[in-house]
C-alpha positions as a printed NumPy array, in Angstrom:
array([[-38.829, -53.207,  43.52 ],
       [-36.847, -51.608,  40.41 ],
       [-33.612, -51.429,  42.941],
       [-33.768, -55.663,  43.843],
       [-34.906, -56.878,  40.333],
       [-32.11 , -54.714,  39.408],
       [-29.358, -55.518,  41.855],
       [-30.257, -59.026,  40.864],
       [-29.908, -58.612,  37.135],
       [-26.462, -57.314,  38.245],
       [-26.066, -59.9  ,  40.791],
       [-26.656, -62.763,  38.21 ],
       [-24.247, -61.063,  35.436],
       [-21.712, -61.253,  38.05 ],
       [-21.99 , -64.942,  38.468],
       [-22.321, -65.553,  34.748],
       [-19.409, -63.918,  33.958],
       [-17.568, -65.533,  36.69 ],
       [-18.989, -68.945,  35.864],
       [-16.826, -67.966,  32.828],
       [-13.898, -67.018,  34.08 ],
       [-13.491, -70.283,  35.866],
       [-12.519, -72.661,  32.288],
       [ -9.816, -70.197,  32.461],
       [ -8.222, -72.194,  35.399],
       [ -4.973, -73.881,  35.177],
       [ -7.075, -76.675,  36.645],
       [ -7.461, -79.26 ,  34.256],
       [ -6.413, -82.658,  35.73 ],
       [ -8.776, -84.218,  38.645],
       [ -6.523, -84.616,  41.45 ],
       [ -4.15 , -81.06 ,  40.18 ],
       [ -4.002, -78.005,  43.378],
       [ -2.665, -74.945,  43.08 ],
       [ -1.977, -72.179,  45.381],
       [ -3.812, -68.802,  44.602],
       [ -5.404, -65.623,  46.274],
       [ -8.99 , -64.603,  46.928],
       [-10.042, -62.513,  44.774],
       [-13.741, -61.556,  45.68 ],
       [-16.094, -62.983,  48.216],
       [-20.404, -62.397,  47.533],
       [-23.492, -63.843,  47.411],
       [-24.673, -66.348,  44.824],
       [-27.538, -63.825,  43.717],
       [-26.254, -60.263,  45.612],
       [-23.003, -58.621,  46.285],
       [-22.037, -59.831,  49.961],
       [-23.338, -63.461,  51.534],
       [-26.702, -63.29 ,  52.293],
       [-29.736, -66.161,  52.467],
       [-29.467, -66.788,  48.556],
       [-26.042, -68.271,  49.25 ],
       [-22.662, -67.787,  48.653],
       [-19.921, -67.065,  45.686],
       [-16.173, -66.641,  45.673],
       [-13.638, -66.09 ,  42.75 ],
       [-10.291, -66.817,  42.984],
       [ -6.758, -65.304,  41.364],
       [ -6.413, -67.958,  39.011],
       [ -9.814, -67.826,  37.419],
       [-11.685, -70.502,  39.916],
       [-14.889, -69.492,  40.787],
       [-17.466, -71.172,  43.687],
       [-20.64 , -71.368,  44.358],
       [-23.209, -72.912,  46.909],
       [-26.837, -72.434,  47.755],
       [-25.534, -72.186,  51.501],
       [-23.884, -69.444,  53.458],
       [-20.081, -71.289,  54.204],
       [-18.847, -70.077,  57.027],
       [-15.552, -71.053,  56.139],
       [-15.818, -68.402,  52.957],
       [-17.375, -65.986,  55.487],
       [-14.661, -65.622,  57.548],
       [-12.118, -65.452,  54.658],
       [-10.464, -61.777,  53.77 ],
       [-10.359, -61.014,  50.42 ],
       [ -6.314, -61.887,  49.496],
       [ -5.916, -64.853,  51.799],
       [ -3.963, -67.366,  50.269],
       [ -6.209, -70.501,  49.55 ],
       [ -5.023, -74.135,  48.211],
       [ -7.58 , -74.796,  45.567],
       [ -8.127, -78.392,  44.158],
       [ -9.832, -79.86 ,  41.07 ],
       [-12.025, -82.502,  42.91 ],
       [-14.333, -84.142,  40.089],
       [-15.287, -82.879,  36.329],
       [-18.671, -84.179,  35.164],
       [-19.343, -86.863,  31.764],
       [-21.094, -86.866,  29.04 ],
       [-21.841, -83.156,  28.781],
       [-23.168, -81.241,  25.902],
       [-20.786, -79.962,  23.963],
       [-19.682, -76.523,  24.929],
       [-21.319, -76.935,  28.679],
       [-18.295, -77.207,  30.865],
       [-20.176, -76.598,  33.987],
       [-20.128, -78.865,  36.784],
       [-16.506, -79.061,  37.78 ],
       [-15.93 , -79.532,  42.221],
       [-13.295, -77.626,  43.429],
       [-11.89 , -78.21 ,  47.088],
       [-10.294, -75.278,  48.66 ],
       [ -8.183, -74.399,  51.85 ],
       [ -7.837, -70.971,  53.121],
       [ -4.144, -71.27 ,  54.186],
       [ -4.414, -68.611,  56.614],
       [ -7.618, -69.874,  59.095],
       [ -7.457, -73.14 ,  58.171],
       [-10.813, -73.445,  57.001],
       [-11.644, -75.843,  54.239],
       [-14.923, -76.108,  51.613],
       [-16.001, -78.049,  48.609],
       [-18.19 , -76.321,  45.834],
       [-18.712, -76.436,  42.393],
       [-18.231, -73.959,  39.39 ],
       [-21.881, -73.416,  38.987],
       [-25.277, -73.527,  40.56 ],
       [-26.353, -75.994,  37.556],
       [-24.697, -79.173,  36.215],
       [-23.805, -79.657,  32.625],
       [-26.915, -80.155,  30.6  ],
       [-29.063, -78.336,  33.576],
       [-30.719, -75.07 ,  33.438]])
């Protein structure tokens, strides 16, 4: 019991902090792609893809995040080269709350293609 509430305190940091990391993106304009590298591959809540979902984080600061297990992310390698895309950005957000942003993304080496956003929540959601 210590060992999951734990590993999901850790689990959830990770996200956070990558949640984070993604306003660092060169990303700004809707419409804008750039090419970048995987950088990690998890679960929303644990450390690999599991039932809680999945998570991935890219070079340039991008991070993703879905409720489902993507198959597409799945079969990704950590390092494959991946066309990412700033899709939508949400209005009217509290100030500070930049969550929300849709990313598309192409893995350049299977071909496989997904659409997530930056954060489990919306801006202005819990």
């Amino acid at each position: 019991m210590v060992s999951f509430k734990l590993n999901t305190a850790l689990g959830l940091g990770v996200a956070i902090a990558l949640v984070s990391l993604a306003h660092a993106s060169h990303l700004q304009r809707v419409g804008q792609c750039e090419m970048t590298r995987i950088k990690k591959i998890m679960g929303r809540i644990t450390p690999r893809p599991d039932s809680s979902g999945t998570g991935i984080a890219y070079a340039d600061g991008v991070y993703g995040v879905s409720y489902q297990l993507v198959a597409g992310i799945v079969r990704s390698r950590i390092g494959d080269p991946v066309r990412v895309c700033l899709v939508s950005v949400p209005k009217n957000c509290p100030p500070g709350d930049n969550r929300g942003k849709f990313y598309s993304a192409r893995n350049m080496r299977t071909g496989a293609q997904w659409k997530l956003p930056d954060a489990e929540h919306m801006c202005g959601g819990a």
